[in-house]
Backbone as CSV, one residue per row, in Angstrom:
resi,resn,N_x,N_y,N_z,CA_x,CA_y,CA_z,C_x,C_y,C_z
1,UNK,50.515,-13.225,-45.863,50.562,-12.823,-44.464,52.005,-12.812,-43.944
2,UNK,52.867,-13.151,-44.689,54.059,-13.877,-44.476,54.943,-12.455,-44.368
3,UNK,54.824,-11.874,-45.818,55.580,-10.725,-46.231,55.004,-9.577,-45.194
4,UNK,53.626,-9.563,-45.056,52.937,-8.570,-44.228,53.738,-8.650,-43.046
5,UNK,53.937,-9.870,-42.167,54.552,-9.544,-40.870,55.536,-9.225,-40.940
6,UNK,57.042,-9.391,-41.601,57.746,-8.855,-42.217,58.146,-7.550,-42.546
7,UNK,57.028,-6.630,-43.360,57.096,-5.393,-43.119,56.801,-5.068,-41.866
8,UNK,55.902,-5.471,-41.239,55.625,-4.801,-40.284,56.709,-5.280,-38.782
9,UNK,57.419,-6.041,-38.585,58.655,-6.447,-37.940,59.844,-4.584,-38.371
10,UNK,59.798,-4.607,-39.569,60.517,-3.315,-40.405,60.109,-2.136,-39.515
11,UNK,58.877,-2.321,-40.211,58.287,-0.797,-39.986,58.717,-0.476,-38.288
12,UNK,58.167,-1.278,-37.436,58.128,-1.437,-36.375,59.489,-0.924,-35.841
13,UNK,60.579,-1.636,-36.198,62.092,-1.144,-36.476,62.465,-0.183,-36.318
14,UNK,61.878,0.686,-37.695,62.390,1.744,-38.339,61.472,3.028,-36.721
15,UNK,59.818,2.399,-36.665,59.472,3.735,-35.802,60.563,3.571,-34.295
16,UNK,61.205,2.355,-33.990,61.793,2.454,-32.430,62.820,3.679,-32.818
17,UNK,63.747,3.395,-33.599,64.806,3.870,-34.053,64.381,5.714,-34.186
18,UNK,63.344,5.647,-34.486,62.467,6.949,-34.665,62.376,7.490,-32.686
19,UNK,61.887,6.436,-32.254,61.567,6.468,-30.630,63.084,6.972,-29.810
20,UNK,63.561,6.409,-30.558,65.023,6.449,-29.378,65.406,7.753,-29.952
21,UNK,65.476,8.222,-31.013,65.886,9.382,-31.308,65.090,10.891,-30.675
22,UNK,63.750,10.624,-30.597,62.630,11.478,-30.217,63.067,11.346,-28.248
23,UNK,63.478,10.408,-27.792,63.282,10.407,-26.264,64.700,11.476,-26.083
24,UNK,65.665,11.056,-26.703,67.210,12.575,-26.558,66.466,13.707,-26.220
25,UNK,64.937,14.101,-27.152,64.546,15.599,-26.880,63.405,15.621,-26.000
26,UNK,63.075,14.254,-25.479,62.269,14.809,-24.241,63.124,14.395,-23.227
27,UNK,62.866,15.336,-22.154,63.507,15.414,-20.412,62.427,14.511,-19.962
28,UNK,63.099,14.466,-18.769,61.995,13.586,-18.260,60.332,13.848,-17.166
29,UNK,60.686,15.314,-17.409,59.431,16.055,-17.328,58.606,16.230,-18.433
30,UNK,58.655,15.657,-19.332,58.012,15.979,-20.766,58.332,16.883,-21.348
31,UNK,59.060,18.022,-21.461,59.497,19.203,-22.091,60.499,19.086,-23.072
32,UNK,61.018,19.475,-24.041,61.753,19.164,-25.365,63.309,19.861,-24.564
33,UNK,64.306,19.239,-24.870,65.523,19.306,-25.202,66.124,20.064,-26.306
34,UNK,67.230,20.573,-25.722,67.578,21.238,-27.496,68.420,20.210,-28.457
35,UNK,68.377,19.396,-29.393,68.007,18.580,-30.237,69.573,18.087,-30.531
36,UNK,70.653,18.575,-29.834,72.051,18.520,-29.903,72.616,18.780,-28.629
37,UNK,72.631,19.689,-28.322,73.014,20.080,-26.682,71.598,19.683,-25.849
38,UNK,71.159,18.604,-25.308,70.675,17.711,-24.825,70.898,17.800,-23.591
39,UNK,72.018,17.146,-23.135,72.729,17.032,-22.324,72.858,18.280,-21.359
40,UNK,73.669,19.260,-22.119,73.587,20.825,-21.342,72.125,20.776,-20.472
41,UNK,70.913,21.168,-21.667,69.305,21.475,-21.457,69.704,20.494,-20.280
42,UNK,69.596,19.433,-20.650,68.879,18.555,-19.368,69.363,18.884,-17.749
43,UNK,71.042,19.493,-17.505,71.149,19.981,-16.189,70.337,20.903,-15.846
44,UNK,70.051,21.619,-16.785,69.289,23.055,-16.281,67.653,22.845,-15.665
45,UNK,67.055,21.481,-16.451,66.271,21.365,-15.653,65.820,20.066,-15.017
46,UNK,65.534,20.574,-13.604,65.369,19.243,-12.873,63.833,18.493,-12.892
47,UNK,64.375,17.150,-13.171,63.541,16.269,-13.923,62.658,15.937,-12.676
48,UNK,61.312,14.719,-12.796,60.667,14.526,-11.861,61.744,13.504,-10.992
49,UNK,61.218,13.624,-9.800,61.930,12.642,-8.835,61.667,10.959,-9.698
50,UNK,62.712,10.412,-9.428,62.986,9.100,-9.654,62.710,8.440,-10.644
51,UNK,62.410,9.639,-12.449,62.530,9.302,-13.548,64.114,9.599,-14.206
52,UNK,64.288,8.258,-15.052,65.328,7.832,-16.056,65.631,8.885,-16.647
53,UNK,66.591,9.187,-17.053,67.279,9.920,-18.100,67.110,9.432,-19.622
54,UNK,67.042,10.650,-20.304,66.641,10.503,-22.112,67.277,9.088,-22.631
55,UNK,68.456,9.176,-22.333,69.539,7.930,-22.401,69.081,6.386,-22.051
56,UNK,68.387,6.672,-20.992,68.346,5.437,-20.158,67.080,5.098,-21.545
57,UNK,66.085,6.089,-21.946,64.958,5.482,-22.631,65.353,5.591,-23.870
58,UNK,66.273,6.231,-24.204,66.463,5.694,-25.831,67.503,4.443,-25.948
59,UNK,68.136,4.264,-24.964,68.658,2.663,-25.317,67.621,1.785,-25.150
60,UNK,66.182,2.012,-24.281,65.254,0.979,-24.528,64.648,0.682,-25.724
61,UNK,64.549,1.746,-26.785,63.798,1.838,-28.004,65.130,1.222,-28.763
62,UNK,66.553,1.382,-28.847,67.482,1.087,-29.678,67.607,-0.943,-29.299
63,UNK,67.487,-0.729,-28.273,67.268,-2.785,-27.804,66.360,-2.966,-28.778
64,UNK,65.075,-2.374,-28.448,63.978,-3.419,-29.069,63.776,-2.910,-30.742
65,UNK,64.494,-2.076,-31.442,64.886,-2.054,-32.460,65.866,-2.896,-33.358
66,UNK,66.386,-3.414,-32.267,67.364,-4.660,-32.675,66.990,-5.768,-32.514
67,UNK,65.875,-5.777,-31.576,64.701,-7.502,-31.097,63.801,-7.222,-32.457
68,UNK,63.758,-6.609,-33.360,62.619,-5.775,-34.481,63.046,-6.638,-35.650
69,UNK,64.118,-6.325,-35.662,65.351,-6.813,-36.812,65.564,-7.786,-37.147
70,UNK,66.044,-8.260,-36.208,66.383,-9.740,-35.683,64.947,-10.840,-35.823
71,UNK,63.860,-10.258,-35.578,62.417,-11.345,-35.859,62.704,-11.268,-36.945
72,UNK,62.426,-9.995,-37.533,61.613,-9.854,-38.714,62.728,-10.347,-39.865
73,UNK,63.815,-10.403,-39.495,64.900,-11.307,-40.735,64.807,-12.587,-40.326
74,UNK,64.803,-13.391,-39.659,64.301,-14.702,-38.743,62.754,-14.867,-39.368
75,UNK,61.954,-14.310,-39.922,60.944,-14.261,-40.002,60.957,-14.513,-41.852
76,UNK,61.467,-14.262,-42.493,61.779,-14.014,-43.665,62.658,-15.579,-43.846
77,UNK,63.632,-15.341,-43.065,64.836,-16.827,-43.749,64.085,-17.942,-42.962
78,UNK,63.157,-18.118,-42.239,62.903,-19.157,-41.263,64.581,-20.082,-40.368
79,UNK,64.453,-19.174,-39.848,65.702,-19.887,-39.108,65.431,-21.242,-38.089
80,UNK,64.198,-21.430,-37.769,63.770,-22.447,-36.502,63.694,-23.386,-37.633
81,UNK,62.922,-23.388,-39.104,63.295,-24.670,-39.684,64.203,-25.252,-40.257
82,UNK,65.096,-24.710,-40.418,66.553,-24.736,-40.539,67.070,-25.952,-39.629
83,UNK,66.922,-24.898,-37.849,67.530,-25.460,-37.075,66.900,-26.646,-36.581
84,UNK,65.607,-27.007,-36.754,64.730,-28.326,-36.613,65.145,-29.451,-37.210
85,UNK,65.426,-28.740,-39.166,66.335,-30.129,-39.767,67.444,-30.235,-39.621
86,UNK,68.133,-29.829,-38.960,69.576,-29.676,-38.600,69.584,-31.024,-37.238
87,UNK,68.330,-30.302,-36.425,68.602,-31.446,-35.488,67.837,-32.968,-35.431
88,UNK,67.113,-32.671,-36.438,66.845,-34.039,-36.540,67.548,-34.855,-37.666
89,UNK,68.778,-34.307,-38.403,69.268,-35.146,-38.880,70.439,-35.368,-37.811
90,UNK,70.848,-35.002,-36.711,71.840,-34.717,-36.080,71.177,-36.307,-35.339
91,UNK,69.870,-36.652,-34.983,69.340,-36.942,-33.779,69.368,-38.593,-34.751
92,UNK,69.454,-38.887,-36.217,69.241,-39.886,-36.720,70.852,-40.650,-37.229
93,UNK,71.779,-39.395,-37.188,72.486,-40.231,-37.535,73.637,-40.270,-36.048
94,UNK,73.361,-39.739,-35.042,74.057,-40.014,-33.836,73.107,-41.321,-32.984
95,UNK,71.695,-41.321,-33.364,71.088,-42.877,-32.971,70.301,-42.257,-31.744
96,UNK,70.107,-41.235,-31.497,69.103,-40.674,-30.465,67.695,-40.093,-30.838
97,UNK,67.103,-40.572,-32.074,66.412,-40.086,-32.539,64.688,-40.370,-31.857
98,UNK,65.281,-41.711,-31.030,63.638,-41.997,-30.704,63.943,-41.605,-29.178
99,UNK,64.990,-41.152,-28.767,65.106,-39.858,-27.016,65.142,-38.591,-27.537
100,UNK,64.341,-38.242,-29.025,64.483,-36.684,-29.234,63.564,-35.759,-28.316
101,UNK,62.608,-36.281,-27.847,61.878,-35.585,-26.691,62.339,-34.743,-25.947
102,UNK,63.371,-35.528,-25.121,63.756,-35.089,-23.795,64.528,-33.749,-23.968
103,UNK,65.178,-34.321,-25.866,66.128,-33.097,-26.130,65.264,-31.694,-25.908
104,UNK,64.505,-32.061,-27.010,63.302,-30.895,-27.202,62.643,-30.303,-26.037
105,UNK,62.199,-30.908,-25.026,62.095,-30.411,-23.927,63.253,-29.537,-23.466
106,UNK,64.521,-30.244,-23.422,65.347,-29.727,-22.633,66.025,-28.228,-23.450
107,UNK,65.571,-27.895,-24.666,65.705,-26.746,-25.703,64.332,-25.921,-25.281
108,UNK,63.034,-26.425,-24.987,61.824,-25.719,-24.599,62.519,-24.600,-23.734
109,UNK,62.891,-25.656,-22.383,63.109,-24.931,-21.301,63.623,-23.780,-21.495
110,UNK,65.252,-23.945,-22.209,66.280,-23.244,-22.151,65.723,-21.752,-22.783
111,UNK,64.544,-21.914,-23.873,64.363,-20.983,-24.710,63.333,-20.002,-23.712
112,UNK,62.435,-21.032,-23.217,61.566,-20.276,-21.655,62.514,-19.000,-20.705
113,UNK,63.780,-20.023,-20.162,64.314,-19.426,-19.197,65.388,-18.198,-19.592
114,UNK,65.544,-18.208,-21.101,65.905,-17.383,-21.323,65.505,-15.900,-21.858
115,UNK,64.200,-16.399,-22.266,63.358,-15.568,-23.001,62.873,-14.485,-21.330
116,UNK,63.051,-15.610,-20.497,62.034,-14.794,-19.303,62.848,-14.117,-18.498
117,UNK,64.472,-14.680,-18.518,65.275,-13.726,-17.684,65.383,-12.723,-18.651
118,UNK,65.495,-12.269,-19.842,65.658,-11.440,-20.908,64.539,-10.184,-20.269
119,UNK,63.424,-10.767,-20.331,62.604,-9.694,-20.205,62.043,-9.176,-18.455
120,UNK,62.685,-10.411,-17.489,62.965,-9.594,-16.165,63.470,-8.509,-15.993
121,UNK,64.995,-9.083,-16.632,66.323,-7.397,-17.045,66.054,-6.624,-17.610
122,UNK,64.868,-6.641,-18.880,64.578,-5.490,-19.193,63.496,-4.289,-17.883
123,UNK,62.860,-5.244,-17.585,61.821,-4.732,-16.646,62.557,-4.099,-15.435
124,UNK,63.445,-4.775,-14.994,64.162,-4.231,-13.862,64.705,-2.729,-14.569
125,UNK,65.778,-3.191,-15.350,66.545,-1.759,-16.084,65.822,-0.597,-16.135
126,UNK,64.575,-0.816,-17.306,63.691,-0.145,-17.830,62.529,0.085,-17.130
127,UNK,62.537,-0.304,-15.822,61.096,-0.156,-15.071,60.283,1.457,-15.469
128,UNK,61.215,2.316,-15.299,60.468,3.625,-15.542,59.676,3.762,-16.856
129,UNK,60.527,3.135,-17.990,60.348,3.329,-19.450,58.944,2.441,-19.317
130,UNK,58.633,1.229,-18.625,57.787,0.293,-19.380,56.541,0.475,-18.438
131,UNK,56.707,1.145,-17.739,55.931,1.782,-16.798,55.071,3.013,-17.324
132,UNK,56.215,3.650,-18.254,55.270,4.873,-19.047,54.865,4.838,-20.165
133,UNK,55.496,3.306,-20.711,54.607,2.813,-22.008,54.164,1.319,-22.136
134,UNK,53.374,0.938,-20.850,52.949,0.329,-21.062,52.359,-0.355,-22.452
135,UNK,52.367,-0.079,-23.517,51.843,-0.868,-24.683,52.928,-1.565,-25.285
136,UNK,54.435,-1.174,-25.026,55.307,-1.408,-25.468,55.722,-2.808,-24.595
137,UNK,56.006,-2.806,-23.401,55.567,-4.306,-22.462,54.566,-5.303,-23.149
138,UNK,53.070,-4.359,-23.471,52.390,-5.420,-23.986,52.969,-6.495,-25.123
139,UNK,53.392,-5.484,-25.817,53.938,-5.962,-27.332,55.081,-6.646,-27.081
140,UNK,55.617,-6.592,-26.113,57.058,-7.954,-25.696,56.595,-9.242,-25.411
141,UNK,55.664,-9.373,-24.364,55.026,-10.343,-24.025,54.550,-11.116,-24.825
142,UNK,53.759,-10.262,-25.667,52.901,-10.793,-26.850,53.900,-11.792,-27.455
143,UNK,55.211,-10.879,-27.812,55.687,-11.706,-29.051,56.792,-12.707,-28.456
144,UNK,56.877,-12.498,-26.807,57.312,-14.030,-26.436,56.912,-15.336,-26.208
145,UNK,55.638,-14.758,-25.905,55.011,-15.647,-25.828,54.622,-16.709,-27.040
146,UNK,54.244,-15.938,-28.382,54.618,-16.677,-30.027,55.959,-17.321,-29.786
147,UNK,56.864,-16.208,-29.633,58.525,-17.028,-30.061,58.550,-18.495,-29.151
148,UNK,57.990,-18.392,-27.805,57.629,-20.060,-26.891,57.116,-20.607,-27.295
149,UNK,55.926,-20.319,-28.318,54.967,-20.735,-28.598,55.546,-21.938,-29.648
150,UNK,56.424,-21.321,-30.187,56.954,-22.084,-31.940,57.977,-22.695,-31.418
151,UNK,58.703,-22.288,-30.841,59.779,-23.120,-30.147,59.002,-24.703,-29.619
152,UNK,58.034,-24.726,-29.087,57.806,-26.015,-28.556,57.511,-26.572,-29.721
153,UNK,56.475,-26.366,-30.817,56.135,-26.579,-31.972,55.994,-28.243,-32.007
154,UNK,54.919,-28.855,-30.950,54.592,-29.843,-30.659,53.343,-29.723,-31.788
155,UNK,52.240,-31.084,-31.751,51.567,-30.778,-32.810,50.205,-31.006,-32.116
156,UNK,49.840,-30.480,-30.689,48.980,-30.141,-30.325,49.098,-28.342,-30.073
157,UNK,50.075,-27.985,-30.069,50.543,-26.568,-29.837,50.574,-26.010,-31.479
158,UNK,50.908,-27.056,-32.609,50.631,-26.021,-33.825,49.048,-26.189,-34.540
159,UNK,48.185,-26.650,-33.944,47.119,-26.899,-33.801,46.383,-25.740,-32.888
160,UNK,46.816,-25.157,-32.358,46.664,-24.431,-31.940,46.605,-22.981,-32.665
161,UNK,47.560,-22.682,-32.750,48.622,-21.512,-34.035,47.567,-21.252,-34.732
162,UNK,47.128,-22.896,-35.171,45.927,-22.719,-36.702,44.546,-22.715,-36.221
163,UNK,44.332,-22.647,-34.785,43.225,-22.085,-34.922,42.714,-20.721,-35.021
164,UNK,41.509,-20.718,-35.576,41.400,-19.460,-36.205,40.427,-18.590,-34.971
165,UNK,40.268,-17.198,-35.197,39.454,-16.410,-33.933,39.234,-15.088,-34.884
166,UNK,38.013,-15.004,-35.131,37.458,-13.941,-35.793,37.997,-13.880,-37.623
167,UNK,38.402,-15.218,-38.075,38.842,-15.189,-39.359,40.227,-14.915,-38.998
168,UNK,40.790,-15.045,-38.147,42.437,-14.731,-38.156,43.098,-15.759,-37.134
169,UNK,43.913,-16.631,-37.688,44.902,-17.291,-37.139,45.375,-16.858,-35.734
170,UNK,45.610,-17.722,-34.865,46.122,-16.709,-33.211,47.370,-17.105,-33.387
171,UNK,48.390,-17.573,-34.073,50.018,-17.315,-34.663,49.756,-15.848,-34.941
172,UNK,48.682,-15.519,-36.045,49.236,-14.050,-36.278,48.406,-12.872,-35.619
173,UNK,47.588,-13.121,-34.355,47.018,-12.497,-33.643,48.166,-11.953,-32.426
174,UNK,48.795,-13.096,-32.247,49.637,-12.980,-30.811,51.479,-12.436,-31.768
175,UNK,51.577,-12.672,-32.805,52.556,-12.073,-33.204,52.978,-10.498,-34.186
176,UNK,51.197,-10.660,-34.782,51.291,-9.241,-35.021,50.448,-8.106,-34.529
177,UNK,49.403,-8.673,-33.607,49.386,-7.828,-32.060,50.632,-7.742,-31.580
178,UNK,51.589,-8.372,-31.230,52.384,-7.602,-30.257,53.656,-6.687,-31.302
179,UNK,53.758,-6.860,-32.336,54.259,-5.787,-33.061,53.507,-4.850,-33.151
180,UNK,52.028,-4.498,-33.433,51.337,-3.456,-33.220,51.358,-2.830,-32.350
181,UNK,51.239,-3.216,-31.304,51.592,-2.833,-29.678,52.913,-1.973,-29.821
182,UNK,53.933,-2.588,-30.338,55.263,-2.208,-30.326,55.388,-1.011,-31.126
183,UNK,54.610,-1.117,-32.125,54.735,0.105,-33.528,54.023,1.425,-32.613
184,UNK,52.647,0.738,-32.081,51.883,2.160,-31.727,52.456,3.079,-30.959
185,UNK,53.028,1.957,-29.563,54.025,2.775,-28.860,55.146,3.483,-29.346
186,UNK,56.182,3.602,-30.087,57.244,4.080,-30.469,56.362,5.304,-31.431
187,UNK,55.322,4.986,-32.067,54.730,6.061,-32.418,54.215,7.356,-31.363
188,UNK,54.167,6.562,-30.680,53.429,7.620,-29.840,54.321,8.902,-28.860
189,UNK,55.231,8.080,-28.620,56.821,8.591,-28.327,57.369,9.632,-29.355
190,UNK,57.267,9.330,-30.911,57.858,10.113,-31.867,56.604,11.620,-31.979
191,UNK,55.035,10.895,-31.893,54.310,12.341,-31.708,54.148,13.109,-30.731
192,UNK,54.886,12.613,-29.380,54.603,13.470,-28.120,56.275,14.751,-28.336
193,UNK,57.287,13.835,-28.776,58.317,15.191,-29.290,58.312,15.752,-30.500
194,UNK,57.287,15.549,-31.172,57.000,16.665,-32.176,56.172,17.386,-31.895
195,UNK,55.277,17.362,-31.347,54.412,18.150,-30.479,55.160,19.055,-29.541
196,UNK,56.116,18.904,-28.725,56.428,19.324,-27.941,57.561,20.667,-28.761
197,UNK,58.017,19.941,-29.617,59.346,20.774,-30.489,58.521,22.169,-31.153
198,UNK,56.703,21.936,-31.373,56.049,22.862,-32.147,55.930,24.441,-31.058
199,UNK,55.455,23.635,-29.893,55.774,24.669,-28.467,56.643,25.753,-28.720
């Protein structure tokens, strides 16, 4: 299951990268772009009122192509257990090992408040984009909510992880649901400008 999420962190990747390239040739009326002169096409026609530019939505697909990357190699090297024995040998031989709580809490938070201003700014930035793909929001949430999830990695919370729901673990319900989410959308983006290019 390990390698599976993995590819699919990839795959997922590879279709944004696919997404951001496909949004250059749609305007923001839905109509195809000419596939290089972009830019030109796009003065000539005027887009709907108070939608983003191609630009504005293919840097959203090129972000979360790099949030793609970044799991799914994190996902592969395990970097959180790394950094777990790192700090608990840090926590035994500096003599704070039985106030490691407070630390851990105080790393919960940080990973909360950052994870959540992360995806405010995207929402603000990208309001138009996540607004018109909603599945792609889904699939953020999803997989912040895992990345909080492991971060606390208390052992009523990985007790959790392992429980199972329909024969499947909810670690890999809530983490590869929200890559699915993420894949379908960027798919769906890459078949609405091939469709449109057949026009």
């Amino acid at each position: 299951m390990g390698w599976l999420t993995v590819v699919a962190y990839f795959a997922a990747a590879i279709a944004c990268g696919g997404a951001a390239r496909a949004e250059r040739r749609l305007d923001a009326g839905g109509r195809t772009v000419h596939p290089v002169f972009w830019k030109i096409d796009h003065l000539r026609i005027a887009p709907k009122s108070g939608a983003k530019s191609p630009g504005r939505r293919a840097l959203f697909w090129w972000l979360l192509m790099v949030a793609m990357l970044v799991l799914g190699i994190n996902k592969q090297l395990d970097l959180q257990s790394l950094l777990t024995a790192v700090g608990r040998r840090l926590a035994l031989e500096q003599g704070w090992y039985k106030e490691r709580q407070a630390v851990q809490r105080t790393f919960i938070a940080g990973v909360a408040i950052v994870g959540a201003g992360a995806i405010a700014l995207l929402a603000v930035l990208f309001r138009s984009v996540l607004l018109r793909r909603p599945l792609a929001a889904i699939g953020l949430v999803f997989l912040y909510g895992f990345v909080l999830i492991r971060a606390a990695s208390f052992h009523h919370v990985d007790a959790f992880l392992k429980d199972e729901f329909l024969g499947m673990r909810m670690n890999w319900l809530l983490e590869l649901g929200g890559i699915t989410c993420v894949l379908a959308s960027a798919l769906r983006v890459i078949a609405e400008a091939r469709n449109w290019i057949k026009r």
